[in-house]
N, C-alpha and C positions, 0 to 999 in steps of 0.2 A: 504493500500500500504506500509507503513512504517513497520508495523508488518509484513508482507512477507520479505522486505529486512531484518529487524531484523534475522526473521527466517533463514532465507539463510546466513545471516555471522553467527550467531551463530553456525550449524549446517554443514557449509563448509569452512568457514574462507573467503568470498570474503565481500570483502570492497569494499566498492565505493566514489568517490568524483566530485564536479562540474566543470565541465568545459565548460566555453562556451557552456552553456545549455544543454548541451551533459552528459552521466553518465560514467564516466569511471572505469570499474570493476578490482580491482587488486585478480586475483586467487594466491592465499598463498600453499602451499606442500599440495594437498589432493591427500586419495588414497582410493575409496571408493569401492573398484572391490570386499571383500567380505561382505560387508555389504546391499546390493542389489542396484536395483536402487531407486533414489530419486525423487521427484518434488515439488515443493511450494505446500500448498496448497488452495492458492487462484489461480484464472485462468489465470494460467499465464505459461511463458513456461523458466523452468530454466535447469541448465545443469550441473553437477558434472562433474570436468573435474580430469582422473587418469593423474599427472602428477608431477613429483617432484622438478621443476623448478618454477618461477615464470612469470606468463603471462599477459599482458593485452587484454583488449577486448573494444569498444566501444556499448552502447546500450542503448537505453530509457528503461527506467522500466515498463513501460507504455507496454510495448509489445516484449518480449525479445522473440518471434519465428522469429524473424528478427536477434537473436544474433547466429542462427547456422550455416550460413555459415563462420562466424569468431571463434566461438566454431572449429569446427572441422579442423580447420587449424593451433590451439594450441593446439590440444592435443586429446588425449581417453573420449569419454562423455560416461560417466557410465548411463546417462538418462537425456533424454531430451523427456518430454511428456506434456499434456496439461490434467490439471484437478490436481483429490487430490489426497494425496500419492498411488501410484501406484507400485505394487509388481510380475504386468505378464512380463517378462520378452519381450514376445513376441507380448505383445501389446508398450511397448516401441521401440518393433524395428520396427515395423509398420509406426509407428506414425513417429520416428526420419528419416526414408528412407523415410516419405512420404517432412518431411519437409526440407529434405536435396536434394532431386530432387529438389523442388523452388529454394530454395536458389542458385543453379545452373545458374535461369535464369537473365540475365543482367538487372539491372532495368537502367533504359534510362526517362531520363526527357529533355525534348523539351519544347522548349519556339516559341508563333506563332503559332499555330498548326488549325488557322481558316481554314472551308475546304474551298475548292479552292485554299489553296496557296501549298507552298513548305514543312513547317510544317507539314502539314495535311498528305502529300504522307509521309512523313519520317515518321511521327508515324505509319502508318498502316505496312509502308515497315518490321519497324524494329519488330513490333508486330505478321507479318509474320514469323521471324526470332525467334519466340518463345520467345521475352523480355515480359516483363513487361514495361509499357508505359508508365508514367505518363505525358498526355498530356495538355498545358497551353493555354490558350490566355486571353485576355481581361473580354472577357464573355463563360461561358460556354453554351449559347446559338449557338454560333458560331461554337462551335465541336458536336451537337445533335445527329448527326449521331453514333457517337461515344458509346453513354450513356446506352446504353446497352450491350457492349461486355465488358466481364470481362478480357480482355487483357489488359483493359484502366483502366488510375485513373486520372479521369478529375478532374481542378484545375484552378479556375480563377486566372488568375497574371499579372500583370502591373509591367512593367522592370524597373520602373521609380520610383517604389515604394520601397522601403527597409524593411517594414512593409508588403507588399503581399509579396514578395519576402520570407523574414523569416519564415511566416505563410506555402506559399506551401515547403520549405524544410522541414519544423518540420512536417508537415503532411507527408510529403512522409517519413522520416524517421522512422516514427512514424508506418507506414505503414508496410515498407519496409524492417527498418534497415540501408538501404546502396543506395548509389544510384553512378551506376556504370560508366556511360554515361551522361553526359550534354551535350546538343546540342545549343548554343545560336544561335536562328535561328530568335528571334524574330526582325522586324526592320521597319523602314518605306522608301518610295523615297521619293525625292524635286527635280522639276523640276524648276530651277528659274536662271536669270541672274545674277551673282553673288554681284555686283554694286550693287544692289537694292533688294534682297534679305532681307525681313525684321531679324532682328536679333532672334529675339523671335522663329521664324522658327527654326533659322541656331540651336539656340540650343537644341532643341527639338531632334533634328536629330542627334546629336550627344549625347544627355542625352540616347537615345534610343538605338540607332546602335553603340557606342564604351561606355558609361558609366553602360549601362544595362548589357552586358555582364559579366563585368569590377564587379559589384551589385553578379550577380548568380556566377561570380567563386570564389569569395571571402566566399559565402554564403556555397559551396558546398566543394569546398578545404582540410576544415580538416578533414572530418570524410574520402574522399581516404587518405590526412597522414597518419591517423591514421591506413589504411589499405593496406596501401603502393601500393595501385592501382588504378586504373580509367583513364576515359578518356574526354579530354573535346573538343570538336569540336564548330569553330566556323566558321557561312557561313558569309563570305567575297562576294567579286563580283569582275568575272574577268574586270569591269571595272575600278577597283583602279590600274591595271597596265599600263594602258593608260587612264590618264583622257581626256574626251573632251569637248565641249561645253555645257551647259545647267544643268548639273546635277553633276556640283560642289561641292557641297553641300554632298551629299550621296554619293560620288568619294571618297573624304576625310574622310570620317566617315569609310568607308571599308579601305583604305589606313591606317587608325591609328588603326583600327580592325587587320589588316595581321600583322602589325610593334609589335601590343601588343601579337601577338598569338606568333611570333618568339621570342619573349623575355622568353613567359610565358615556351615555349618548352624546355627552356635549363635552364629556374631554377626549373624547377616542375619537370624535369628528375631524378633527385637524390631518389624523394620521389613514384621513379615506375609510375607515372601520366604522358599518349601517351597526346601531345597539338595539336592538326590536325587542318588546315587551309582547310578550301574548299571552293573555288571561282565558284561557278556556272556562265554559259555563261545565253546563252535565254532561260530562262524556262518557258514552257505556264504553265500559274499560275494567280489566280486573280489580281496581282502586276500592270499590267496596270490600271486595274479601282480605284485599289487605288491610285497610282500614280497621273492619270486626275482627280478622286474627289481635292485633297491635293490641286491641280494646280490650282483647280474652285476657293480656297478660297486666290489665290493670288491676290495683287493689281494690278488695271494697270498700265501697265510698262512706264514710263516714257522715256527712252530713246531708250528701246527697243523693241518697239511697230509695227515697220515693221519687226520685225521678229518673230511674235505672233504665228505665223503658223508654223514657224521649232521650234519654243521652246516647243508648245504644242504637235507636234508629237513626241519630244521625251519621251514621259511621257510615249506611248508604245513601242518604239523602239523594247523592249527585246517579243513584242507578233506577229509577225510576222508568215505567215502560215508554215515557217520550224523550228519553237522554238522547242524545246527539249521535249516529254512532262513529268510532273513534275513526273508521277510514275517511267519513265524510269532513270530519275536522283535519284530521291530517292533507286531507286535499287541496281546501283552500288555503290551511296553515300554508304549506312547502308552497304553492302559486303564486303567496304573498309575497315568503320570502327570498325567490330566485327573481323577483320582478326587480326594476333596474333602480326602482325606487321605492325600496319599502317604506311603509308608513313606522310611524315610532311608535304608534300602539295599534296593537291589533286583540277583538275577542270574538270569540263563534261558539257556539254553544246555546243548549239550552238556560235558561234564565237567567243570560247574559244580560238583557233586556231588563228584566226585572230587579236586578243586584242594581242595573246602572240608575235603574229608578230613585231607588232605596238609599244610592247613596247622597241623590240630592233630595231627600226627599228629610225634615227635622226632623232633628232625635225624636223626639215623643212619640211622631206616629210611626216613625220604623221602631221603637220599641215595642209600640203597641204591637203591632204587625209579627212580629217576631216572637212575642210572648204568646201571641193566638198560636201561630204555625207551629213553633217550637217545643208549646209546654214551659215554660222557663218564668 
């Protein structure tokens, strides 16, 4: 590996240095249009760029066929092919169109992606859409279905980890090169009375649903600086605009989710990077049976033991037989956000409508409202 890069600055003048684990290439005045084309001759895919300025470029060395969609956006590549010196002219152009259509395609990393939930329809939606997937959960047992379509690059990852976390970006990039689309979709509910609420819970639910995110956009951030583009989507819940009774807990964790997305939207704008909030309403999706698992492992409630019954139904509140269902959301979700200009907030869903009411509507009568519906 070190004697390829040798090769390659000697023979083109590109340097590189460490950053943040990342290899950043500085291309020096080359002009190689009569001397033919070039390539490493270990297997690997490099690029002579004709250009008499100076450029950078981001890439692992490890797999630089990931570096053409950023090659050809600085400059004339005299040749970019894969294998040993290579002098057909017209097996480089083959080779460089074939790797310059991928590069084309958006790569999208999603976090969550267990089937049955919301995750699951957003990868398949957006993998419809002709991206490249790289779909996460917990276990890659959980996405099976998945494991043989080559639209996908499945990837165990726990939000909570910082260590999974680094490993599935290095691998995708590793991969990839680039990774266009982040979706933090991954999160959990709590259904619990607030008073009593063991703490240990409360923070779970927010290491997950606002510090997990908080984890992947940090993780993902420079290498769009560096390419002055990307987009990061994060699924909120239209119940942070009215919170109500019983699911306090996950109300706040989305509420500090939307407050972090508005903030990130208007410093990360400079560096070209759309920040999308999406608030889904009811969407039928596994989310109730996880919700009532979570709820089995609570204590019993001490003070609020006659209302065992309105606290426990809300665990499925959002699965109800006109919930939304979860392909139709992931539909216009992923249409939104490949569109050239997404909006900064986006919600679809059932009683999306109704939350957005609620929430300009005075305290009193959403309390009122809320105490009929809820029991509370």
């Amino acid at each position: 590996m070190e004697r390829a890069w040798h090769h390659l600055s000697s023979e083109t003048g590109i340097s590189r240095s460490r950053v943040n684990d990342s290899y950043v290439c500085r291309v020096r005045a080359i002009d190689r249009a009569s001397t033919g084309p070039y390539c490493c001759s270990s297997d690997l895919v490099l690029g002579l760029v004709k250009d008499t300025s100076h450029h950078s470029f981001a890439t692992n060395p490890s797999d630089l066929v990931s570096s053409v969609s950023i090659l050809k956006n600085i400059g004339s590549c005299s040749c970019i092919c894969r294998g040993a010196w290579v002098s057909d002219p017209d097996l480089v152009s083959t080779k460089l169109g074939s790797l310059m259509a991928d590069s084309e395609k958006p790569v999208v990393l999603i976090t969550g992606c267990s089937e049955g939930g919301i995750g699951y329809a957003l990868a398949r939606a957006f993998a419809l859409e002709g991206c490249f997937v790289v779909a996460t959960s917990r276990s890659l047992s959980s996405m099976k279905s998945l494991e043989n379509d080559p639209r996908f690059f499945l990837q165990e990852l726990d939000v909570v980890s910082e260590d999974s976390i680094r490993r599935v970006v290095a691998n995708t990039l590793d991969k990839f090169g680039q990774i266009d689309v982040l979706v933090n979709n991954a999160g959990v509910h709590l259904v619990a009375p607030l008073a009593e609420v063991p703490m240990s819970s409360f923070e779970h639910v927010f290491n997950t649903n606002v510090y997990g995110p908080m984890r992947l956009i940090q993780f993902v951030v420079p290498q769009m600086v560096l390419r002055k583009k990307g987009k990061i989507v994060n699924i909120g819940s239209i119940s942070a605009l009215a919170p109500g009774p019983w699911a306090g807990v996950y109300s706040a964790s989305k509420a500090a989710l939307h407050a972090l997305t508005d903030t990130l939207r208007l410093e990360l704008r400079t560096f070209g990077i759309s920040v999308i909030n999406v608030a889904p309403g009811a969407i039928r999706s596994n989310f109730g049976k996880s919700s009532t698992a979570s709820y089995d492992q609570m204590p019993e409630w001490k003070f609020y033991k006659p209302f065992e019954a309105a606290i426990r139904a809300r665990t499925a509140l959002s699965q109800g037989p006109k919930s939304t269902p979860a392909e139709e959301f992931a539909k216009r979700t992923v249409a939104m956000v490949l569109s050239k200009q997404p909006p900064a907030w986006f919600s679809y869903g059932q009683l999306s409508t109704i939350l957005a009411i609620l929430y300009y509507l005075p305290l009193s009568i959403r309390d009122y409202i809320y105490r009929l519906a809820l029991k509370c």
